[in-house]
C-alpha positions in Angstrom: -8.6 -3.5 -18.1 -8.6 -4.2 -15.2 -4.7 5.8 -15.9 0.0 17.7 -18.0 -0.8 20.7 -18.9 -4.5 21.1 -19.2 -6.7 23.2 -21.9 -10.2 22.0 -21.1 -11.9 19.8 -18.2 -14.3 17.3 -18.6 -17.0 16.3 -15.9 -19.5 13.4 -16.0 -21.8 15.5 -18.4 -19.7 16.3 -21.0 -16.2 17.0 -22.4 -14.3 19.9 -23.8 -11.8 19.3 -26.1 -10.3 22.7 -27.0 -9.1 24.3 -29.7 -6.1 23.3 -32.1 -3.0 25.1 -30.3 -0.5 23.4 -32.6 -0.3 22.7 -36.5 -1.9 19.5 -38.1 1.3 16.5 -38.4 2.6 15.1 -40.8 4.2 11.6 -41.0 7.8 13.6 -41.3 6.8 15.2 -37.6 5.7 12.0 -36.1 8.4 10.9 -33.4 5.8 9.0 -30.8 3.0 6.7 -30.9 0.2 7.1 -28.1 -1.7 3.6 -27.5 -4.8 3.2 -25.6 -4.7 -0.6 -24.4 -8.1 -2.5 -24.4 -9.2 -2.8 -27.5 -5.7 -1.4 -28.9 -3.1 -3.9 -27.4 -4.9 -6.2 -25.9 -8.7 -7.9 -25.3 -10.0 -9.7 -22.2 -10.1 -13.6 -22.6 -13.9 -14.1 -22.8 -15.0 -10.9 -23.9 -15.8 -9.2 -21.3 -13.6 -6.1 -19.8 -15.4 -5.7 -16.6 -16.2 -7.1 -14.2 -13.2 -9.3 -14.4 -13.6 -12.8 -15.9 -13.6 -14.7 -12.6 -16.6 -12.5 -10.7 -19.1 -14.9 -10.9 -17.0 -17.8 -9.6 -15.3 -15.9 -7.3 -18.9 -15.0 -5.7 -20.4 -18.0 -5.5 -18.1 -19.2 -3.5 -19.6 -17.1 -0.8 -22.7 -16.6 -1.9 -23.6 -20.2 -3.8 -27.5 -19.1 -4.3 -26.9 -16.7 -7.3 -28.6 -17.0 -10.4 -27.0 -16.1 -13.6 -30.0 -13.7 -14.4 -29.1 -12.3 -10.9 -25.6 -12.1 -12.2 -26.5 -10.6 -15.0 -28.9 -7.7 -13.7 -26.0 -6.9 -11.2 -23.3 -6.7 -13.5 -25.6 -4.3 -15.7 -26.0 -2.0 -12.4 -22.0 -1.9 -12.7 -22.1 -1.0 -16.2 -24.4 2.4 -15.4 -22.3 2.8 -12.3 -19.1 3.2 -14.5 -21.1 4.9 -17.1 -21.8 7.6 -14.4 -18.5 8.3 -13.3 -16.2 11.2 -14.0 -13.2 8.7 -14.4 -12.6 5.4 -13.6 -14.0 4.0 -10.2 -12.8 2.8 -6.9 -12.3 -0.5 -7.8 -13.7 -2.0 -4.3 -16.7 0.6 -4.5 -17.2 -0.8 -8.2 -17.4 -4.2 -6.4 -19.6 -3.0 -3.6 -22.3 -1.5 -5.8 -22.7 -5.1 -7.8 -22.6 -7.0 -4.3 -25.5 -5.1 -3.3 -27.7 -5.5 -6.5 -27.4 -9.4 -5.5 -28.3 -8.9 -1.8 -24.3 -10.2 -0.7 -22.8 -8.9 1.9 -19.3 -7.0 0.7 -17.4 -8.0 3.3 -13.1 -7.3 3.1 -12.9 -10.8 2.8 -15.0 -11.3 -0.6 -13.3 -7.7 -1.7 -10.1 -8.9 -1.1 -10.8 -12.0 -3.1 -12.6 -10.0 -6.6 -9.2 -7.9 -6.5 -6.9 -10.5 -5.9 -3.8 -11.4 -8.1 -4.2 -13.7 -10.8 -1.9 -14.0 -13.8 -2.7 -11.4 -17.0 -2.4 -14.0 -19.4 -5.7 -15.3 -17.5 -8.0 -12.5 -18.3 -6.2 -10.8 -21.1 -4.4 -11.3 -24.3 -2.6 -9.3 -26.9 -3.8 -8.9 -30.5 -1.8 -11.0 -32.7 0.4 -8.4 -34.5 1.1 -6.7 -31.3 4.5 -7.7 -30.2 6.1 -7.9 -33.4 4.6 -4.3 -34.2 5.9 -2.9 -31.1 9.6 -4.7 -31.6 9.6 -2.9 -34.7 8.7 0.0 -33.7 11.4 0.3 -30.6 14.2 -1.0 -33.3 13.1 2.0 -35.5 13.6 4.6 -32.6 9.9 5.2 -32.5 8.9 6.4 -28.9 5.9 4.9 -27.5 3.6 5.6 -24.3 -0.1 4.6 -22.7 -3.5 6.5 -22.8 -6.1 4.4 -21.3 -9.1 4.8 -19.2 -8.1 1.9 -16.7 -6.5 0.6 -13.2 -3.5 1.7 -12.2 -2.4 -1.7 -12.1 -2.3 -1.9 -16.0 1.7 -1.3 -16.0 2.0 -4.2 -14.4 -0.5 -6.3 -16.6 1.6 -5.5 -19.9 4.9 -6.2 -18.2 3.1 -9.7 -17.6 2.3 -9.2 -21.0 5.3 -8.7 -22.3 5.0 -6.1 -23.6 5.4 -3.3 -20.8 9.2 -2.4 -21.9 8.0 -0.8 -24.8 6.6 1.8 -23.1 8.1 5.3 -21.3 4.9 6.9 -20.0 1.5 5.8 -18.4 -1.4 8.4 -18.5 -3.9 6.3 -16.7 -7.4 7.7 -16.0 -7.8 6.3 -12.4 -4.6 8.1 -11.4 -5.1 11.3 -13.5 -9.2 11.9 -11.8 -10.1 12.1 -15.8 -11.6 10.1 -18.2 -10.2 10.4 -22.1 -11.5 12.9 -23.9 -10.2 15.1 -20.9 -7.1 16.9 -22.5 -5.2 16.1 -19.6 -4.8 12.3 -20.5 -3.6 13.0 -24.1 -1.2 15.8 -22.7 0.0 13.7 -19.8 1.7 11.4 -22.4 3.2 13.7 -24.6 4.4 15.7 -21.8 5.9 12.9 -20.5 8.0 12.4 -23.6 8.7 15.6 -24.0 7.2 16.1 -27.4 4.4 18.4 -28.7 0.9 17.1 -29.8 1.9 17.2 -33.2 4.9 15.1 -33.2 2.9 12.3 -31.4 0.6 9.5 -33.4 -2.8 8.8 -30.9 -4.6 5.7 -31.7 -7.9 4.3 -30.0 -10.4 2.0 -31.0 -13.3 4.7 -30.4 -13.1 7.2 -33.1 -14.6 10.3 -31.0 -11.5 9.6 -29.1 -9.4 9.9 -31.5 -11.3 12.8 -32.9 -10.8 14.9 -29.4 -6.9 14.1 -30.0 -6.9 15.4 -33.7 -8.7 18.6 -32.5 -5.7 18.9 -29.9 -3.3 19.1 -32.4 -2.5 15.4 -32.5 -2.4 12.8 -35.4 -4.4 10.2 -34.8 -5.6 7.1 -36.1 -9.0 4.7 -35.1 -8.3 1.0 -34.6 -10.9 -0.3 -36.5 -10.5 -4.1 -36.6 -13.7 -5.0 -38.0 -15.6 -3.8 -40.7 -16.3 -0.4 -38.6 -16.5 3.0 -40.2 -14.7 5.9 -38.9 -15.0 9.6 -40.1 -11.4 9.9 -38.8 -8.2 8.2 -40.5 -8.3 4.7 -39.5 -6.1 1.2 -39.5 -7.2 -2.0 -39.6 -4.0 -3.5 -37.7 -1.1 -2.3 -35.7 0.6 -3.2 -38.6 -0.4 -0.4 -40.9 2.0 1.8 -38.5 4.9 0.7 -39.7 4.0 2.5 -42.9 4.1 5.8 -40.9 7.3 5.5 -39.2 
């Protein structure tokens, strides 16, 4: 939750990923690991990314009369308003277009309150393996930055976390005006770190994701947790990448 040199655009319709500019890695090249966060790193404390954990609470404190089908219709009219968007929304207009679908008036007041500060370890969690992974990691000298469609308030979430000081770069999607598979996110990072695509690991836990990385000269691996199938190389935990480094 809750963003370089550039190839290809994306819009809301579609994305172009490019071609291969740089040769495939291999794990003697690698020098950098590229996390996206939710789903990666962490995972929102009740299952639900957006809107944030406390909405409903929050808005019935002004607006006592909702119904949780209400909420729910509301909150799937937030869902196709993200879905239509070329990157990740004003977070107040995200608000505003859910406040509507349940007749409330979005006054500063209630937007204030949805965006407040609350602590991250309210909302969000890290996997288990994740800090002891990334500890590893930074002892071996591995470099490590962010690629994640989200707020730019997500630095400050994993340095709640604990987990921030792990990382040298943020390409996050709601500063950037792009979405991932945009080149421009992926490139953003290794940029960043001044390493090429192919000395720089990108992992996600959507495989066309990772896919669009791969075809920019990347390695890349899918986070598959579950028992998910990926037609691109895949891990199971964070751990796996210590075999790689």
């Amino acid at each position: 939750m809750p963003v370089g040199a550039v190839s290809a655009t994306s819009g809301a319709s579609g994305h172009q990923t490019g071609r291969v500019t740089t040769r495939p890695s291999s794990p003697e090249d690698l020098r950098a690991v590229l996390f996206d966060s939710g789903g990666v790193l962490t995972q929102p404390i009740g299952g639900r990314w957006n809107p944030r954990a406390d909405f409903e609470q929050t808005v019935l404190f002004y607006a006592p009369s909702i119904t949780p089908d209400q909420f729910a219709a509301a909150i799937a009219t937030g869902d196709h308003f993200f879905a239509a968007s070329s990157s990740t929304p004003d977070y107040d207009e995200y608000h505003r277009v859910m406040l509507r679908d349940l007749g409330v008036d979005p006054t500063l007041q209630l937007l204030a309150a949805l965006r407040r500060e609350v602590p991250a370890a309210t909302i969000l969690e890290t996997y288990p393996e994740v800090v002891e992974t990334l500890e590893e990691l930074s002892r071996r000298g591995v470099r490590m930055a962010v690629v994640s469609d989200a707020w730019p308030n997500l630095p400050d979430l994993h340095a709640e976390l604990g987990i921030g000081q792990f990382f040298e770069a943020y390409a996050i999607s709601a500063e950037l005006g792009c979405d991932k598979p945009d080149p421009r996110m992926y490139h953003h990072a290794s940029t960043a770190l001044n390493l090429a695509p192919a000395q720089c690991l990108f992992l996600d836990d959507d495989p066309s994701l990772v896919a669009a990385a791969i075809t920019l000269g990347y390695a890349g691996r899918a986070v598959c947790r579950d028992s998910t199938t990926s037609d691109v190389p895949s891990i199971a935990s964070l751990a796996e990448l210590l075999d790689l480094f």
